[in-house]
Backbone bond lengths (Angstrom), bond angles and torsions (degrees), N, CA, C in turn:
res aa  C-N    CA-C-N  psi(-1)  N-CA   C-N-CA  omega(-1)  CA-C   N-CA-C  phi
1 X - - - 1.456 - - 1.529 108.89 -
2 X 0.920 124.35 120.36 1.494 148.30 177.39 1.521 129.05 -83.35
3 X 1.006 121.88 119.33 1.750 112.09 -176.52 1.281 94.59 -124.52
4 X 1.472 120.39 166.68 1.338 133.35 -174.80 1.453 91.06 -100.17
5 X 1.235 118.85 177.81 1.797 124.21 178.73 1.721 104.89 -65.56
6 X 1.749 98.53 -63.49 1.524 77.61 175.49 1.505 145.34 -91.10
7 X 1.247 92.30 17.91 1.855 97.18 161.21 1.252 107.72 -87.58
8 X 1.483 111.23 -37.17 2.046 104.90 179.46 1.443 98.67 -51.50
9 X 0.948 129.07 -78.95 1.319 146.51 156.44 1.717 113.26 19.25
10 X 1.849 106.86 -76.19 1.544 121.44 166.37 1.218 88.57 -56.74
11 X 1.295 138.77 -86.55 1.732 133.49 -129.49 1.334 94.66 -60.92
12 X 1.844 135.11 -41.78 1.765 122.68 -173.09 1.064 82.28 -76.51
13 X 1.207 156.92 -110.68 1.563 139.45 -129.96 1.675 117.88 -46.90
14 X 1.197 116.70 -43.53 1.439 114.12 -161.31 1.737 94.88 -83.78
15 X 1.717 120.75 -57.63 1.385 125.13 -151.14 1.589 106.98 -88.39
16 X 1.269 110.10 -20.64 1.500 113.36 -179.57 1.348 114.89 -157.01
17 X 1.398 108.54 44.36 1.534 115.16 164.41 1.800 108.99 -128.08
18 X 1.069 91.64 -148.10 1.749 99.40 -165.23 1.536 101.00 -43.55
19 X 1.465 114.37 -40.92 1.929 95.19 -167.20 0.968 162.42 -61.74
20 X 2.283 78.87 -16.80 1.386 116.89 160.96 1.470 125.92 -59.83
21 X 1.661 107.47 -32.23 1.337 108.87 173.38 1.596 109.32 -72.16
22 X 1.208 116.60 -58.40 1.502 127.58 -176.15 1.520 96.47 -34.64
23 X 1.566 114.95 -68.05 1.671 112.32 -163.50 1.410 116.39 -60.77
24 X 1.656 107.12 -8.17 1.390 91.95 179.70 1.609 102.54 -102.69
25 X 1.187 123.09 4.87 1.580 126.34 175.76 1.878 99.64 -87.34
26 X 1.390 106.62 -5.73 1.473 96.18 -164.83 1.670 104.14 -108.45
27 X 1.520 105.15 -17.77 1.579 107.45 159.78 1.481 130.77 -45.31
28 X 2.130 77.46 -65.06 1.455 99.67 176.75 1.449 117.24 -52.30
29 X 1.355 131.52 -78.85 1.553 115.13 155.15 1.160 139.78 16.65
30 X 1.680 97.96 -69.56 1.357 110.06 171.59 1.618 123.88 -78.24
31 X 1.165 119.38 -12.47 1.600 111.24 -167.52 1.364 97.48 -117.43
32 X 1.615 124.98 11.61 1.531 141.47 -174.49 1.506 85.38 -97.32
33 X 1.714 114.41 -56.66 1.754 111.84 -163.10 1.413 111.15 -58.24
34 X 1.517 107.04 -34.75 1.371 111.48 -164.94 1.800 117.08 -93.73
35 X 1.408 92.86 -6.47 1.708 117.18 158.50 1.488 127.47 -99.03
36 X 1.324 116.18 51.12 1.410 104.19 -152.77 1.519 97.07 -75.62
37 X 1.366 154.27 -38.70 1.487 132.82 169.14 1.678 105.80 -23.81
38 X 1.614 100.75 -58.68 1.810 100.98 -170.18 1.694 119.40 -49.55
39 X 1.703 105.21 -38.58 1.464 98.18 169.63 1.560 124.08 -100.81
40 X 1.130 123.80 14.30 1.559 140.75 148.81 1.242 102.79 -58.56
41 X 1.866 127.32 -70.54 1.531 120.76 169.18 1.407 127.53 -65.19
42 X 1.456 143.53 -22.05 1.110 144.54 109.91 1.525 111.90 22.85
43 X 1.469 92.15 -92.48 1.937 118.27 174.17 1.336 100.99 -48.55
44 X 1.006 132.59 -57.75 1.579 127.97 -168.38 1.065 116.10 -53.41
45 X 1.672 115.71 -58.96 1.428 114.10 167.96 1.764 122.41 -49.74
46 X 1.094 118.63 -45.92 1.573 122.89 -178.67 1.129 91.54 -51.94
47 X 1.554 125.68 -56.74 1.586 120.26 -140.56 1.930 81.44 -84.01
48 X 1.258 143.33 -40.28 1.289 112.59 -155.68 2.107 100.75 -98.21
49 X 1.400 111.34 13.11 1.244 103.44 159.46 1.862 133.20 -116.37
50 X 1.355 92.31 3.54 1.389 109.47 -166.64 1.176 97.12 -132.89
51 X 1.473 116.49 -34.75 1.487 104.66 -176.76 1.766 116.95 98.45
52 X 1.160 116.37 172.29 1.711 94.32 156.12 1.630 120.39 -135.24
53 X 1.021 115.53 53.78 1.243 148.33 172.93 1.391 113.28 -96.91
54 X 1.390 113.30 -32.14 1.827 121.34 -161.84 1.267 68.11 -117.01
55 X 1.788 72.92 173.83 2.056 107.17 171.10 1.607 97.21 -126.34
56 X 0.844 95.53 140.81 2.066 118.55 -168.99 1.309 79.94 -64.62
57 X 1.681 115.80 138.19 1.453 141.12 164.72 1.391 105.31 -127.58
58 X 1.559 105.56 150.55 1.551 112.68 159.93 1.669 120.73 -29.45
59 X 1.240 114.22 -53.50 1.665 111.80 175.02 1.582 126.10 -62.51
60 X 1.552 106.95 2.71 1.329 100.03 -174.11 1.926 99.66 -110.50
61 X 1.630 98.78 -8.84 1.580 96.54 -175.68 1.637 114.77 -45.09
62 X 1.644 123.00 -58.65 0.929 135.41 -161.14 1.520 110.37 -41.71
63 X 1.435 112.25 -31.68 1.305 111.97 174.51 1.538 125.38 -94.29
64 X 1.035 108.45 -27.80 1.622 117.37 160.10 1.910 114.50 -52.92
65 X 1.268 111.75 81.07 1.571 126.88 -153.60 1.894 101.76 -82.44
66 X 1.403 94.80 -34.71 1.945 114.82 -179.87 1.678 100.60 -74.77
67 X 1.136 109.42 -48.47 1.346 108.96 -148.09 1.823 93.12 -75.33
68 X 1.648 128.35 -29.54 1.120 147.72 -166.79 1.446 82.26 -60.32
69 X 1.675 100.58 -79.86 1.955 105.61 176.52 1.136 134.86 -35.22
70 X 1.578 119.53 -1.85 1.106 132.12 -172.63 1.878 94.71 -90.23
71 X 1.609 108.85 -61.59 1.364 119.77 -160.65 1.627 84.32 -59.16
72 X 1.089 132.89 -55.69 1.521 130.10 -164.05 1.697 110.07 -62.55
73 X 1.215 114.95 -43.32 1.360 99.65 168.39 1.636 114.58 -66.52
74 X 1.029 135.47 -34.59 1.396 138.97 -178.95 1.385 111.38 -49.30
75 X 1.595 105.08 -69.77 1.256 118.37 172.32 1.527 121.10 -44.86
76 X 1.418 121.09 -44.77 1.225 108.09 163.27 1.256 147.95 -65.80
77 X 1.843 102.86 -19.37 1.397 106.82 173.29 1.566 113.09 -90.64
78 X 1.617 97.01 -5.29 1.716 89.33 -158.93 1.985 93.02 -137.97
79 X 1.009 102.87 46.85 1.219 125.74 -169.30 1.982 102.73 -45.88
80 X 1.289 123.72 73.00 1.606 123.53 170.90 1.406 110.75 3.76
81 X 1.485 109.25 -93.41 1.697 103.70 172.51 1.226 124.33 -80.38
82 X 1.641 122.66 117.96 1.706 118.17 -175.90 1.498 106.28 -62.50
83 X 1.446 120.06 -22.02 1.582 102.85 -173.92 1.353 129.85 -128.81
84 X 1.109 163.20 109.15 1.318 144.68 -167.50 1.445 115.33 -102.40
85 X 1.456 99.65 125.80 1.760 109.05 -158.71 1.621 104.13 -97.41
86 X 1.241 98.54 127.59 1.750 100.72 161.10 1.901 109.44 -112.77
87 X 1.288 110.59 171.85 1.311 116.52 153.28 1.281 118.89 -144.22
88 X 1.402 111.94 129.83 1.697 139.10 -165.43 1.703 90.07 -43.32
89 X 1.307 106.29 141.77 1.591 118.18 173.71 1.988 102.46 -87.91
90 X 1.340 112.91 -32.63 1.279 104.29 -165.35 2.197 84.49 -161.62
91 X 1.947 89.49 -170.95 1.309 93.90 -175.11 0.980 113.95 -79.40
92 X 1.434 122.73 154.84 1.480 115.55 -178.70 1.973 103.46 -164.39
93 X 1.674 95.16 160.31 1.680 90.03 -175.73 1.568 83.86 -125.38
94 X 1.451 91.55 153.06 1.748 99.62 176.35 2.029 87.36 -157.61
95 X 0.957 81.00 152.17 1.826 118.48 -162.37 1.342 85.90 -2.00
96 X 2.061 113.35 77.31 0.964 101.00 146.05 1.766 120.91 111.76
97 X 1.328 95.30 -31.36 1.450 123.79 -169.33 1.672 111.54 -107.69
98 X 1.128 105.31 145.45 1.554 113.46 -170.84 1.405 90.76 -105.43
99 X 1.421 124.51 120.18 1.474 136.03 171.91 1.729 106.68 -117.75
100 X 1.701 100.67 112.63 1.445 86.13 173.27 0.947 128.75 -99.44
101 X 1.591 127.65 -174.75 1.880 109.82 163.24 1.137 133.71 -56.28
102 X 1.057 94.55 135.80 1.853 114.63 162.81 1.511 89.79 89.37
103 X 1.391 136.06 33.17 1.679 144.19 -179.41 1.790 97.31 -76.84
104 X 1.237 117.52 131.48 1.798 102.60 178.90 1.717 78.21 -113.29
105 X 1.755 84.04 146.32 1.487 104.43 -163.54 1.204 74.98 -121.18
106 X 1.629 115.93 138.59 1.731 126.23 138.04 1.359 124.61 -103.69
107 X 1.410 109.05 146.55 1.413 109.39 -177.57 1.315 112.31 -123.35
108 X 1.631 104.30 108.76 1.448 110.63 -162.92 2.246 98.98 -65.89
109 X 1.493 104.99 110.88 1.311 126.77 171.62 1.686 110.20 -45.98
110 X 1.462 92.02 -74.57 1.841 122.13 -177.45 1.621 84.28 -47.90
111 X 0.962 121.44 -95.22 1.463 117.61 -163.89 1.452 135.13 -27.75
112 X 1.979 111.26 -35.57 1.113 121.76 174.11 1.608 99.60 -65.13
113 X 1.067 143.63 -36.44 1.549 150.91 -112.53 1.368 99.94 -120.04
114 X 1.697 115.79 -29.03 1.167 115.99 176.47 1.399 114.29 -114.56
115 X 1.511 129.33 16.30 1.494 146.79 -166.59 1.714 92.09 -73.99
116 X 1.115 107.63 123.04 1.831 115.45 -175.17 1.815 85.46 -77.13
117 X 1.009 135.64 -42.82 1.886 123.11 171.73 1.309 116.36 -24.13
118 X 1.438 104.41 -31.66 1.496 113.53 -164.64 1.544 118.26 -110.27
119 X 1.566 105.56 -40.71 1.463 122.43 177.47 1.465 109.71 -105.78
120 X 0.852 113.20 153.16 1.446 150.16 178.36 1.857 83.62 -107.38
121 X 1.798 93.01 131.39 1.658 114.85 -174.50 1.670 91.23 6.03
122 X 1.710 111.81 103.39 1.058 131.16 -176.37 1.741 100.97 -78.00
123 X 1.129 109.45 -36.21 1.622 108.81 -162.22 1.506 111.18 -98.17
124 X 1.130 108.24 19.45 1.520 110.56 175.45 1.169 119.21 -133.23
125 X 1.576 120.73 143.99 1.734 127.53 -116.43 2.026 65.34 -113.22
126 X 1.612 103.29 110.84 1.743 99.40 -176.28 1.425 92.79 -149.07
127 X 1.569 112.00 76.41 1.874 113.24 175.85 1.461 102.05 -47.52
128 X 1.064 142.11 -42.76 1.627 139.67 -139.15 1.384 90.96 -67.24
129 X 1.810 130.64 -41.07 1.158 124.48 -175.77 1.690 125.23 -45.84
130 X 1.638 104.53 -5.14 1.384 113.85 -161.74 1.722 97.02 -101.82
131 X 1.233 121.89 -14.61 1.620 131.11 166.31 1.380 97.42 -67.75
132 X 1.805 75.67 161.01 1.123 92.86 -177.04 2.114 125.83 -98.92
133 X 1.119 70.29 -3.66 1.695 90.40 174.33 1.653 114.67 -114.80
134 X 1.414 105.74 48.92 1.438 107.83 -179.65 1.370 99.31 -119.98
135 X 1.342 112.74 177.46 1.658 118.34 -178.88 0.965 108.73 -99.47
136 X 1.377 154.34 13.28 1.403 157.96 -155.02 1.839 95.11 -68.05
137 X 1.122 96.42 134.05 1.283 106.31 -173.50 1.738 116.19 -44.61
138 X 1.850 102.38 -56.21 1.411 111.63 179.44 1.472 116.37 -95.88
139 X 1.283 111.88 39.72 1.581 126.00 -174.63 1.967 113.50 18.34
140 X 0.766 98.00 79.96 1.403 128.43 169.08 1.090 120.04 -43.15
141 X 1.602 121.19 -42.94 1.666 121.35 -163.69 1.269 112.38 -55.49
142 X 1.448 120.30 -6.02 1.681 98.35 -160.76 2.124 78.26 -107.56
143 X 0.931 147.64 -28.05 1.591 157.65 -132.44 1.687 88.51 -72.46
144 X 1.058 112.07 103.78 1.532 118.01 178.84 1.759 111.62 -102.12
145 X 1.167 138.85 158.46 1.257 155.00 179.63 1.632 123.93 -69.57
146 X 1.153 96.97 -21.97 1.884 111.11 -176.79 1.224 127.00 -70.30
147 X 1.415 123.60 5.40 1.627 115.83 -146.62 1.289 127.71 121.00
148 X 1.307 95.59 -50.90 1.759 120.15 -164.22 1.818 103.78 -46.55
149 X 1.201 114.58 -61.13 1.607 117.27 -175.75 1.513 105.11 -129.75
150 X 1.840 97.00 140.88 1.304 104.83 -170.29 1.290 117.87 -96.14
151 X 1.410 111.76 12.89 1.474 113.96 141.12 1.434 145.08 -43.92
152 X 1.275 96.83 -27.78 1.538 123.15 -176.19 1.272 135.01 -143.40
153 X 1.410 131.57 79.69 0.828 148.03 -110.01 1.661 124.48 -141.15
154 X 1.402 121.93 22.51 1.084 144.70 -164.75 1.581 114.20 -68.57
155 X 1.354 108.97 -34.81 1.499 127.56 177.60 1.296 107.53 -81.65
156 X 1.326 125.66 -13.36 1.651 114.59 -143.28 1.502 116.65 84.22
157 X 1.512 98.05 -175.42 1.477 91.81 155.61 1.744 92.72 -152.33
158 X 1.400 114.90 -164.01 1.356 130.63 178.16 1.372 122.55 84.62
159 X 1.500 121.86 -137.54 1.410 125.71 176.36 1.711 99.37 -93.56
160 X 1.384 127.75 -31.63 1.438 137.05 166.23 0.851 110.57 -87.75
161 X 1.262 118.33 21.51 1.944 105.58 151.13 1.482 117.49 -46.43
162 X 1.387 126.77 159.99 1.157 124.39 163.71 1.666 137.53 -65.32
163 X 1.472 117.55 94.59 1.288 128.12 -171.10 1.276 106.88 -24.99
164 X 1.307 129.89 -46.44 1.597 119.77 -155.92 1.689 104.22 -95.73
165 X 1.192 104.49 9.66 1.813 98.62 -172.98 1.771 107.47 -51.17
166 X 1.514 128.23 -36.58 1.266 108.26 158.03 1.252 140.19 -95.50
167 X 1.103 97.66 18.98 1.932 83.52 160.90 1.553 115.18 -124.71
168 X 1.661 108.49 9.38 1.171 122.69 170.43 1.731 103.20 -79.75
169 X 1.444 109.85 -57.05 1.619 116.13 168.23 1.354 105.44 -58.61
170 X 1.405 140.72 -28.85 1.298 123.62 173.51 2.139 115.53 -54.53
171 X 1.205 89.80 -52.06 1.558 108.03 -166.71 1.583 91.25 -81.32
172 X 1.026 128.86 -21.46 1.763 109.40 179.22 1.706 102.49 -78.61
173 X 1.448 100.62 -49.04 1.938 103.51 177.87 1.355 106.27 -22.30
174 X 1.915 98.16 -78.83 1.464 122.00 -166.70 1.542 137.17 -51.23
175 X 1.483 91.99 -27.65 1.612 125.54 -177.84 1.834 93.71 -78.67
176 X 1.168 123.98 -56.71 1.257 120.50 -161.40 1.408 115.01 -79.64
177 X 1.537 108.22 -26.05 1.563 118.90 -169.57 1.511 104.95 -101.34
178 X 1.817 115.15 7.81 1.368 118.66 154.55 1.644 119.35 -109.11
179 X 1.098 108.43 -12.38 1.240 108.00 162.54 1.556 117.90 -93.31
180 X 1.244 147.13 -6.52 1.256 154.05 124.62 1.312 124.77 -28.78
181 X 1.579 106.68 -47.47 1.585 122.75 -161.97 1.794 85.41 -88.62
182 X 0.822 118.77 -2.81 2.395 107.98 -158.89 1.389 89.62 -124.10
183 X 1.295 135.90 -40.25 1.542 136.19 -134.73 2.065 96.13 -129.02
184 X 0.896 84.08 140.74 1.554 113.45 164.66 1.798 96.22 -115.04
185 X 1.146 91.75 119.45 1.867 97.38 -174.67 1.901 108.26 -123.42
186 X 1.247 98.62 106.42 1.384 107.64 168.05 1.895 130.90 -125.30
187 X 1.169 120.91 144.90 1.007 125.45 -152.72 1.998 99.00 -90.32
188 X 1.216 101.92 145.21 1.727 97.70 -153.13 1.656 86.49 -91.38
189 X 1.888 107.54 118.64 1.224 109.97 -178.17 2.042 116.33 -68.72
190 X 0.949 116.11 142.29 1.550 143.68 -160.26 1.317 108.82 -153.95
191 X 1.549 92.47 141.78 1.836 96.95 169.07 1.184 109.88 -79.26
192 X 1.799 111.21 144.59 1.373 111.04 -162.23 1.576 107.54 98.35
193 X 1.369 121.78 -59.44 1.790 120.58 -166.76 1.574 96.38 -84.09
194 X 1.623 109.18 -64.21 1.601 96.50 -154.07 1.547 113.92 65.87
195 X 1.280 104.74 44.81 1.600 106.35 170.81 1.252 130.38 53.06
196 X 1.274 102.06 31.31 1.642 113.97 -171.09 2.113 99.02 -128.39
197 X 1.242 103.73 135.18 1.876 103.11 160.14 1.246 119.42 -73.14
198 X 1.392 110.61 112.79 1.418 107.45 148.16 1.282 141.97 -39.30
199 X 1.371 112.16 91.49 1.412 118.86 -167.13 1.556 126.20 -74.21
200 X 1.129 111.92 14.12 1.682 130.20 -170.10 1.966 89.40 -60.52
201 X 1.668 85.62 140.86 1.699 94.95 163.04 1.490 109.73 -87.19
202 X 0.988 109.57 174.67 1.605 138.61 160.83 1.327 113.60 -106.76
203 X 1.358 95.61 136.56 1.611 117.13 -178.36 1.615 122.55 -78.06
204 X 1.752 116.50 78.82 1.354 141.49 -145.46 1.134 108.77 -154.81
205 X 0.813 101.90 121.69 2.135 114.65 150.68 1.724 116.88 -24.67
206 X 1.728 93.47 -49.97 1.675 114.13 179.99 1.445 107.02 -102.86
207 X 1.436 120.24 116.05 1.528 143.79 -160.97 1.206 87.96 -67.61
208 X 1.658 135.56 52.11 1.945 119.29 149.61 1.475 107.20 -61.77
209 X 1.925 110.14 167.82 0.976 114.78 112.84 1.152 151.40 -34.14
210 X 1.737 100.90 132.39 1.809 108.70 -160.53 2.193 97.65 -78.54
């Protein structure tokens, strides 16, 4: 698959550069306002490991275990890129099917992420499933973002996984668990909202808000 300079160009900035991080800070946001128990415990944790004296840094993420479950539930429901594209190196049959070269395969992301096979109440924004002391049917706590399980799948996976998956998860942690720790975040009541975000997608390649 071939790109010209300036489409490589659009697709790293727009499909797998900064916006991916941004759009997934803008989920979270949103499904935090409209969860306020979830960012009440959020707060709790910051405030009883950091205190509120400090300002949340990268070195304190590792222990922030909720707030982690937070980015992972987000990401799964609201997965940045819906698809991750490969193309076949040569011919090949898989369950059945004759795939030839140079075939570009997509792998619908969003879809794996919300497959009830996999999730327990797939469509509901429920970080705790990402602990490790939860009841989630397919015990979840250990299901990490990197590769590791193809349940979840936001990075990709393989040798073309997406290079920046950690320092994109670095800056989403830090970004979200400082705006938590500074902000009281409420949704500006309107007829129609009732103080809640409209969570509607946009019709995109990249899973924004509509």
């Amino acid at each position: 698959m071939k790109l010209c300079c300036e489409n490589n160009s659009i697709y790293i900035n727009s499909a797998r550069g900064t916006n991916t991080t941004t759009i997934t800070l803008e989920w979270s946001l949103a499904e935090l306002i409209n969860h306020p128990t979830v960012m009440e415990k959020a707060m709790k944790e910051i405030d009883s490991i950091i205190g509120k004296d400090r300002m949340v840094m990268e070195t304190y993420i590792d222990n922030l275990s909720y707030l982690q479950a937070i980015v992972k539930e987000t990401l799964r429901l609201h997965p940045p890129s819906l698809f991750v594209l490969r193309e076949s190196t040569g011919n090949c049959t898989i369950a059945g099917y004759d795939i030839p070269a140079k075939t570009w395969v997509f792998t619908n992301v969003w879809a794996i992420c919300r497959d009830p096979k996999h999730w327990d109440d797939p469509l509901e924004f429920r970080p705790k499933r990402f602990l490790n002391n939860d009841n989630e049917r397919k015990k979840m706590g250990q299901v990490g973002v990197r590769v590791q399980h193809y349940q979840l799948l936001p990075f990709g996976s393989g040798r073309r996984g997406c290079p920046g998956a950690l320092l994109a998860l670095k800056v989403a942690h830090t970004t979200l668990a400082a705006m938590i720790q500074c902000f009281e975040l409420k949704a500006e009541e309107k007829e129609g909202y009732y103080g809640c975000v409209d969570m509607e997608e946009g019709p995109s390649f990249i899973l924004s808000r509509a």
